[in-house]
C-alpha positions as CSV (number, residue, x, y, z in Angstrom):
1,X,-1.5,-1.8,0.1
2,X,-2.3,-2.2,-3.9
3,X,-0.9,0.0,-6.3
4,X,-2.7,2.5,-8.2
5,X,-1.2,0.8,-11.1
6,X,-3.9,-2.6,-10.5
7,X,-7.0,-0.1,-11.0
8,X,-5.5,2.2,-13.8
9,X,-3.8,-0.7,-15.6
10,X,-4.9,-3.6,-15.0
11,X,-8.5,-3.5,-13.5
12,X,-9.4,-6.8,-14.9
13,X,-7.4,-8.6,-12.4
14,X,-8.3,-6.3,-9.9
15,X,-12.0,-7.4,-10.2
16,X,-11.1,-10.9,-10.2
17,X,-8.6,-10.4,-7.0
18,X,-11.5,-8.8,-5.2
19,X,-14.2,-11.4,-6.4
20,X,-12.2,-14.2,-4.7
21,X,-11.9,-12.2,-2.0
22,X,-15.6,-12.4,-1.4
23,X,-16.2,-9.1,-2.8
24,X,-19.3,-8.1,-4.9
25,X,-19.3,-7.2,-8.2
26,X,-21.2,-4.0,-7.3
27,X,-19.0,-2.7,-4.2
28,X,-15.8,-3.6,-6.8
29,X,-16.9,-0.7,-9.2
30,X,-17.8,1.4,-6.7
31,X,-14.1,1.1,-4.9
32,X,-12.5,1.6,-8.6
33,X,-13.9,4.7,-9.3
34,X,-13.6,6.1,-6.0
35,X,-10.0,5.6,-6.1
36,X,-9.5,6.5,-9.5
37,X,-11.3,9.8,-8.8
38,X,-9.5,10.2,-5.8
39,X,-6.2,9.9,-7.9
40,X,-7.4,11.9,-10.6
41,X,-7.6,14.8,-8.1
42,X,-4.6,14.0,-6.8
43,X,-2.6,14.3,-10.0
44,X,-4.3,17.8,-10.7
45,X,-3.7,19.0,-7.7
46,X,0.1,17.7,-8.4
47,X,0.4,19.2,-11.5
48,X,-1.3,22.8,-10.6
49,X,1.1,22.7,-7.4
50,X,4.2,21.7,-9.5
51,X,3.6,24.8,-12.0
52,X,2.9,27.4,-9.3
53,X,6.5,26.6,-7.2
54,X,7.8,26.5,-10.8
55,X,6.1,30.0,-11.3
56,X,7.6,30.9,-7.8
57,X,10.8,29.8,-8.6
58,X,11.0,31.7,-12.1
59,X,9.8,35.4,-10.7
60,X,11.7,35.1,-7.4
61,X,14.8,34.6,-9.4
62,X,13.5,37.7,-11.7
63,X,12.9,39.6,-9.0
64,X,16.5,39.2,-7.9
65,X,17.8,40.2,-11.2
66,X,15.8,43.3,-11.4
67,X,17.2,44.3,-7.6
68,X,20.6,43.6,-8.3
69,X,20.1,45.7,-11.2
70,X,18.6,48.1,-9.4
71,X,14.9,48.3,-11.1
72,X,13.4,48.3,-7.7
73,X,10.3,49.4,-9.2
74,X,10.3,46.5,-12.0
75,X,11.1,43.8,-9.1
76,X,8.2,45.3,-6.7
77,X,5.4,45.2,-9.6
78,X,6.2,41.4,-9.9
79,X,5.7,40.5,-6.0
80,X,2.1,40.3,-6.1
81,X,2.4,37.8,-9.1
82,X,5.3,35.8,-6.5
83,X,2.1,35.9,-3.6
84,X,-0.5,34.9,-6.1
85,X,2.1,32.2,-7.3
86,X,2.9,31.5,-3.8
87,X,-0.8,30.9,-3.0
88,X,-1.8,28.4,-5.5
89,X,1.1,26.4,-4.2
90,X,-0.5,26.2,-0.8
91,X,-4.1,25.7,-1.8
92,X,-3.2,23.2,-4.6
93,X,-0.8,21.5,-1.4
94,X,-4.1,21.1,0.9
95,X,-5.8,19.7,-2.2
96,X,-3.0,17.5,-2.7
97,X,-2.9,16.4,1.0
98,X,-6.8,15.8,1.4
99,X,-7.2,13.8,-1.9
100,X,-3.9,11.6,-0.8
101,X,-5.2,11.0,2.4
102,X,-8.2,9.8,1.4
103,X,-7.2,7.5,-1.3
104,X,-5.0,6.1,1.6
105,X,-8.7,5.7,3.6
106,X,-9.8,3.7,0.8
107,X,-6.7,1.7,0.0
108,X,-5.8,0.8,3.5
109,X,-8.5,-1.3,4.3
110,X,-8.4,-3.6,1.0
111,X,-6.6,-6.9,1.1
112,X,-4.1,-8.1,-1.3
113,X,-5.2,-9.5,-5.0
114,X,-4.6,-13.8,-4.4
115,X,-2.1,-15.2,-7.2
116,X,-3.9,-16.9,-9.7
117,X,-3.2,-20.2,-8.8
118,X,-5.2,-19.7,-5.1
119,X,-8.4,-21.2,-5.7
120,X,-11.6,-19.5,-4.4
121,X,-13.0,-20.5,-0.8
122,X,-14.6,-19.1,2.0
123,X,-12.9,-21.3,4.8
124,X,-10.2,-23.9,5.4
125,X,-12.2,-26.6,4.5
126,X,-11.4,-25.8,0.6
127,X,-7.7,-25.5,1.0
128,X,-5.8,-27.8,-1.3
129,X,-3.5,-30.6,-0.4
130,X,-0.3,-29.5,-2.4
131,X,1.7,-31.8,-0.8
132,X,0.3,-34.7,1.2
133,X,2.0,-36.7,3.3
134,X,4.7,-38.7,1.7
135,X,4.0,-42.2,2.6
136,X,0.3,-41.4,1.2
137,X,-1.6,-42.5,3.9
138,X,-4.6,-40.6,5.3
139,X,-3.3,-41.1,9.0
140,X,0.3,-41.6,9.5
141,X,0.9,-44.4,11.9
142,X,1.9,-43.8,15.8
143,X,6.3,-43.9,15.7
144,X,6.6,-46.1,18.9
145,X,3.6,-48.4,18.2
146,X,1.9,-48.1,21.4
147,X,-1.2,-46.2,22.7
148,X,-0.2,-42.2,22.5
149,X,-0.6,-39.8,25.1
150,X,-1.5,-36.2,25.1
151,X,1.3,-34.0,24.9
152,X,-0.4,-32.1,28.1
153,X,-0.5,-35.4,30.0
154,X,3.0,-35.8,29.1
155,X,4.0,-32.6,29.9
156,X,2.9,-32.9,32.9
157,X,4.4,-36.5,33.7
158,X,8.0,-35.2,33.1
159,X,7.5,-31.7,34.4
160,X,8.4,-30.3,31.0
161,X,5.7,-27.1,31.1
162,X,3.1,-26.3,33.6
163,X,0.1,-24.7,32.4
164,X,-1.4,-24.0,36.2
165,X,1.9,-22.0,37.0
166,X,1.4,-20.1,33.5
167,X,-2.3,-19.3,35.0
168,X,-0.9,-18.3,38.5
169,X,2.1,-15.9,37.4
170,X,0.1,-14.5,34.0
171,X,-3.2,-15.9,32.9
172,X,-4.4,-18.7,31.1
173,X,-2.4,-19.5,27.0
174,X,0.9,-18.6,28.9
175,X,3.0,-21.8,29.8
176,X,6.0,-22.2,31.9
177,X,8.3,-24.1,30.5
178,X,10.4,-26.4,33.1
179,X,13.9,-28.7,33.4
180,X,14.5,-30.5,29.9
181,X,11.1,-28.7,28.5
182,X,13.2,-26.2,29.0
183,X,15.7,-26.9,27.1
184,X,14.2,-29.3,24.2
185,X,12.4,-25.6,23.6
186,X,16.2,-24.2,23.7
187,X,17.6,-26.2,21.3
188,X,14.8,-26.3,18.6
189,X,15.5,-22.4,18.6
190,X,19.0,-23.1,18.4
191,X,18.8,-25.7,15.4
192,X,16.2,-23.8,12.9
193,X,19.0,-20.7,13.6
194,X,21.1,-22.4,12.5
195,X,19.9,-24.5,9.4
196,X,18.6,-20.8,8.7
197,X,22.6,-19.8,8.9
198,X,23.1,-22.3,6.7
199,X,20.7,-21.1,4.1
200,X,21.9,-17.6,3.4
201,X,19.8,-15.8,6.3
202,X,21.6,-13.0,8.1
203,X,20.4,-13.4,12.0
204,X,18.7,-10.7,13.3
205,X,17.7,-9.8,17.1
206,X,14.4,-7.1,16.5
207,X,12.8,-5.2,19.2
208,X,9.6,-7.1,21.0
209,X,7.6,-4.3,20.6
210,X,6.6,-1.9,17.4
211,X,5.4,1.3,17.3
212,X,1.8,1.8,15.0
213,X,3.7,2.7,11.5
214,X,5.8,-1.1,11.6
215,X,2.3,-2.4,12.4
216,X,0.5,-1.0,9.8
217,X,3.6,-1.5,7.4
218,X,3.2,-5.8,7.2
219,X,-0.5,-5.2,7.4
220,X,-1.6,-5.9,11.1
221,X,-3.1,-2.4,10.8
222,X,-6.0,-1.6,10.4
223,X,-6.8,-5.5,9.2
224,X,-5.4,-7.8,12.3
225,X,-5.0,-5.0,15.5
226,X,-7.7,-6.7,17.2
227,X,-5.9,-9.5,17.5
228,X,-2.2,-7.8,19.0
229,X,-1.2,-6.8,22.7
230,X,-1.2,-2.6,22.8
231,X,0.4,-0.6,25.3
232,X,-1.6,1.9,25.3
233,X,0.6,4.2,27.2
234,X,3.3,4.0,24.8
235,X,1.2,3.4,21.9
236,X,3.4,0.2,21.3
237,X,2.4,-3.3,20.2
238,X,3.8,-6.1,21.1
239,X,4.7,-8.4,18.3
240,X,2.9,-11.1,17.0
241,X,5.7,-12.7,14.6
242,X,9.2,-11.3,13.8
243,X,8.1,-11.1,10.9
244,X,6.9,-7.2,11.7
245,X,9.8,-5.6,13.0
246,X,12.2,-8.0,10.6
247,X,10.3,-6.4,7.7
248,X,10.2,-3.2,8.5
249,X,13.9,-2.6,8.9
250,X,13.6,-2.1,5.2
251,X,11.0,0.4,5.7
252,X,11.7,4.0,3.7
253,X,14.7,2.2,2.2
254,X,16.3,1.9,-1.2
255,X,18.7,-0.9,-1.8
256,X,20.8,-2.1,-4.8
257,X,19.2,-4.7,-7.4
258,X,22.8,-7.0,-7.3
259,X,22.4,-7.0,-3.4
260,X,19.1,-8.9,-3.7
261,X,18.1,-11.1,-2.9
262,X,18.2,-9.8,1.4
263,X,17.6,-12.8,3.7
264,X,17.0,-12.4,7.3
265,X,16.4,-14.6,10.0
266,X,15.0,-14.2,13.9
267,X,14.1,-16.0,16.7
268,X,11.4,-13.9,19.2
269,X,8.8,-14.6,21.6
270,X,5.9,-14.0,19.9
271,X,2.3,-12.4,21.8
272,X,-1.0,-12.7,20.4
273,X,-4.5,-12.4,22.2
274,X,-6.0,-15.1,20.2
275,X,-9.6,-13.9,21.2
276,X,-12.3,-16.2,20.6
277,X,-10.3,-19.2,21.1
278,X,-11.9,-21.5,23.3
279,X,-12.4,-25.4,23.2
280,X,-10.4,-28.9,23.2
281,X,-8.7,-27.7,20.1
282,X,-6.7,-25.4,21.7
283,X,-5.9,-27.1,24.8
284,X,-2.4,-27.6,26.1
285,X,0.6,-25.9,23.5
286,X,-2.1,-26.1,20.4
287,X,-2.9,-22.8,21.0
288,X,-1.2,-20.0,23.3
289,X,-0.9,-16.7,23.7
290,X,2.9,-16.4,24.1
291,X,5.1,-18.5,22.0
292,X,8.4,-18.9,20.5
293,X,9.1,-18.5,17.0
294,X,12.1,-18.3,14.3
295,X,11.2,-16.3,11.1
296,X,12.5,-16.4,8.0
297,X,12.5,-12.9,5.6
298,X,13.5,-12.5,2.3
299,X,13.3,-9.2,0.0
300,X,13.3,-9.8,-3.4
301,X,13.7,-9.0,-7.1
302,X,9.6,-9.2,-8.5
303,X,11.0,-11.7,-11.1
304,X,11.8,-14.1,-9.0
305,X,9.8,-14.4,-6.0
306,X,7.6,-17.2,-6.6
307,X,10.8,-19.3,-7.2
308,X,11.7,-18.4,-3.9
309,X,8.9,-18.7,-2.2
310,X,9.3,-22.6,-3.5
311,X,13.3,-22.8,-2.2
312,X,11.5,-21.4,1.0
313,X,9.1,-23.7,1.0
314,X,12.3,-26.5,1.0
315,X,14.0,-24.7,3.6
316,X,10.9,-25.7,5.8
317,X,10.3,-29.5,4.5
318,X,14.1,-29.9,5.6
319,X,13.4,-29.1,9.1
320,X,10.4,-30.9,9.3
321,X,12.6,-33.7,7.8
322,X,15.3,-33.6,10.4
323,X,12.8,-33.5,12.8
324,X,11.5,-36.7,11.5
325,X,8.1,-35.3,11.5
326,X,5.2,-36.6,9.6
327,X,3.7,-33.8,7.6
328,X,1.7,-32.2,4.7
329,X,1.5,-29.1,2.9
330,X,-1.8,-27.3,1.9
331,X,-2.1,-24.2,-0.4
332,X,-4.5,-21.7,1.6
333,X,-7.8,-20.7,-0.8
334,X,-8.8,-17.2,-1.0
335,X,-10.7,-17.5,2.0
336,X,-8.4,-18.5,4.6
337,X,-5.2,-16.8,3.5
338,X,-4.4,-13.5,5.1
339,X,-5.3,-10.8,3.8
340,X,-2.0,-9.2,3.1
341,X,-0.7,-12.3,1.6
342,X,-1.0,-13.4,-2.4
343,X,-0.1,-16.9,-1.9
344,X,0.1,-18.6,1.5
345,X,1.4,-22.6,2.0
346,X,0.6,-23.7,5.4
347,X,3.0,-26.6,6.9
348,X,1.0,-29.2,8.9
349,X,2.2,-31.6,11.1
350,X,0.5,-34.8,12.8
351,X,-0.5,-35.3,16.4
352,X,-0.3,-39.0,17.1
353,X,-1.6,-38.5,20.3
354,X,-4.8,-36.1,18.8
355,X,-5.2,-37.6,15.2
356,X,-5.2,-34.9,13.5
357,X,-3.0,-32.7,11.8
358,X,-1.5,-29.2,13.5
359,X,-0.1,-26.6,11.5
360,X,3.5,-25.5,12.5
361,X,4.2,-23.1,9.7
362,X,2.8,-20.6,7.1
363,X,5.5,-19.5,3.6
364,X,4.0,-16.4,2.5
365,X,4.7,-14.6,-0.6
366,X,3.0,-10.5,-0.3
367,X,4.4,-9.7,-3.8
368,X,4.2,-5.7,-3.3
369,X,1.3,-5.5,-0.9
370,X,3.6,-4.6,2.5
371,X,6.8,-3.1,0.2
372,X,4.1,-0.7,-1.2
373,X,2.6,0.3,2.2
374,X,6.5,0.6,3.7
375,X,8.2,2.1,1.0
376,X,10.3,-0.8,0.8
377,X,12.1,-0.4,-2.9
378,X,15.1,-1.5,-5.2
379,X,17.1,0.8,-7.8
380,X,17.8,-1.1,-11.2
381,X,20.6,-0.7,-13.1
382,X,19.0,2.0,-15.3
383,X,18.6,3.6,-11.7
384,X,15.0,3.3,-11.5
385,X,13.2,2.5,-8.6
386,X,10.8,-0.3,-7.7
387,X,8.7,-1.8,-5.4
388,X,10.5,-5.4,-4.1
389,X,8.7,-8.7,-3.1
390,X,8.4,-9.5,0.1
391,X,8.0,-12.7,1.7
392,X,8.6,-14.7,5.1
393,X,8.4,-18.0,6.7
394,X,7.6,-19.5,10.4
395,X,10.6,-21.7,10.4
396,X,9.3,-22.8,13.1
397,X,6.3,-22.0,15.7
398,X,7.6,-23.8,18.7
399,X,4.6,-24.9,20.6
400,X,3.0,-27.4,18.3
401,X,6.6,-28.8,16.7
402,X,6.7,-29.4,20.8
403,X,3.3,-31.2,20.8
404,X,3.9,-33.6,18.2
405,X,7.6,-34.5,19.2
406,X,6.1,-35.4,22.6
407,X,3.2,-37.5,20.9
408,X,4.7,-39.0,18.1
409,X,8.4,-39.8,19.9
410,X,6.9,-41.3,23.2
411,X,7.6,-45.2,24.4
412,X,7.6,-47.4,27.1
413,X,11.4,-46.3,27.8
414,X,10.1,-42.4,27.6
415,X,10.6,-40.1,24.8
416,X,12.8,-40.1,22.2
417,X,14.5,-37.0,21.0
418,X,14.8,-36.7,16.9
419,X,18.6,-37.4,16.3
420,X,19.0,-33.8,14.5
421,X,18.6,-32.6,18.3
422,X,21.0,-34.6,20.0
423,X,24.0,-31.9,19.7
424,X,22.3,-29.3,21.1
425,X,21.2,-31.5,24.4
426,X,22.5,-33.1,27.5
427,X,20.3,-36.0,26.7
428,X,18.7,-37.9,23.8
429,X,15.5,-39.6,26.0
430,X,13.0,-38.3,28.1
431,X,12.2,-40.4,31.1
């Protein structure tokens, strides 16, 4: 959620946030003074509510005095000033409570302001390259050198996932994974834990499901609820990255500036409806509705989080790296980014088998966007408080990391597994 700060001091970039994010110039003035009315009221009502408990305060204590005393008479002729005192408290409150709740209307629904570097775009065909692929070619070749096959096909030829089982026991975008599909899926979890160990993160194990206030803290609500599994019942949602609950355990809390910056890492099964996803492109793992997933967190000091959204971005090129992946890394425009997000890099790796590139990973920085909405703060050394950074990492989606070590490792002898595997498996080919 933006601060009020953006519209009372710095409404220039506010305008040019909400331009590249395909607002008009007309419906920009109209939200900024809406909400600086709306605060306006707020902070009268504030002040009128602050003076009247004061005034409560100050002839309740009086009125003590004069009992103890014993000027009954004194203490009685100031009561109706206490209830007149008392009552401007409670109206000035409801004022108080209205205007606040419907700044909150207004603010909820508005995504974050892009960083200055994110270009404007209205789709992903005007992301930027910010990384290509190292070698600099336009298609990376095939790894074995022979014709590829479809990581479905293959799936199917070794038995490592059955999408017709996923069908029979849940429904279609629900695969099953089988025998060493099984456990290649295992030990990618195991490895990105652990080169997440490595890195500072402390390893986490979140709930699956969050209840609406953890939703709308990472901004899922009221933006991206469409897209998320609700028990309805329970009024619970089911996750769709760990990023949520991981997030969220700093919800309503103040930490100590020398303790950041706070890393945290988890692996989760991840649910999403993906609705209105049809077609080739999403056949086999490319898209699913249940996946696994290890996410990376970090809360952070505002100075510093665009360094460390770039030591982030590392963390993930290493993996990729180890994996002996062929990949590239795009900057998202303005139009493709999410909205809670103020700069997003999106890893994509190639499918030999598909020709074309899948991406595996988003590194998000939110700057105060979800740390504003949860609460989320630091206390200085001066002991004032402040809104952290947040930001997070998919370090890694599992299904299309699966897809391209199928396509790009296959040969004649079967597949090969990436030697940064081979310690966490009872095998090294697939055949």
């Amino acid at each position: 959620m933006l601060q009020i700060s953006f519209f009372r001091e710095q409404p220039e970039r506010l305008r040019a946030g909400l331009k590249k994010r395909q607002f008009t110039a007309e419906q920009i003035e109209v939200l900024l003074n809406k909400v600086l009315e709306l605060d306006d009221k707020r902070k009268a009502a504030q002040l009128i509510n602050d003076e009247a408990a004061a005034e409560v305060n100050n002839l309740s204590r009086e009125v003590g005095v004069l009992m103890k005393s014993g000027k009954k008479g004194q203490a009685e002729a100031l009561k109706p000033q206490v209830a007149a005192a008392k009552e401007r408290v409670k109206v000035a409150s409801a004022v108080m409570a209205e205007a606040t709740a419907a700044l909150e209307e207004q603010l909820l629904p508005l995504p974050n302001l892009p960083h200055d570097l994110v270009v404007y775009g209205t789709s992903a065909d005007q992301n930027e390259v910010f990384r290509p692929w190292e070698k600099s070619l336009p298609k990376p070749p095939v790894v074995s050198g022979m014709a590829p096959s479809n990581h479905w096909d293959l799936g199917e030829k070794y038995n490592l996932f059955d999408l017709k089982l996923g069908v029979k026991l849940t429904g279609a975008g629900f695969p099953v994974y089988r025998g060493k599909g099984a456990k290649l899926q295992r030990a990618l979890i195991n490895f990105f834990l652990d080169q997440a160990q490595k890195a500072g993160y402390e390893e986490v194990q979140p709930p699956l499901l969050v209840n609406e206030a953890s939703a709308r803290g990472t901004g899922q609500i009221p933006d991206k609820e469409g897209q998320m599994y609700h028990v309805t019942k329970d009024d619970l949602y089911l996750i769709p990255t760990a990023e949520v609950p991981i997030t969220n355990i700093m919800r309503d809390t103040i930490t100590k500036e020398f303790d950041l910056p706070l890393r945290m890492t988890g692996y989760t099964p991840c649910f999403r409806r993906e609705a209105g996803s049809y077609g080739a492109h999403v056949r086999g793992l490319n898209r699913v509705h249940q996946f696994d997933k290890v996410e990376i967190v970090q809360f952070v000091h505002p100075d510093h989080s665009y360094k460390i959204l770039m030591d982030m971005l590392d963390h993930v090129c290493l993996l990729m790296k180890k994996l002996e992946l062929p990949y590239r890394i795009l900057r998202l425009c303005s139009g493709d980014m999410g909205s809670a997000a103020a700069m997003t890099y999106d890893f994509e790796a190639w499918s030999g088998a598909q020709q074309r590139w899948l991406e595996v990973s988003s590194v998000s920085n939110f700057e105060t966007f979800q740390s504003n909405r949860m609460k989320a703060r630091y206390r200085d050394s001066h002991n004032k408080v402040h809104l952290l950074h947040t930001l997070n990492g998919s370090a890694l989606a599992l299904p299309r990391i699966m897809a391209c070590l199928l396509e790009n490792n296959n040969t004649a002898e079967g597949i090969h597994i990436p030697k940064a595997l081979h310690k966490y498996l009872d095998f090294t080919v697939i055949n």
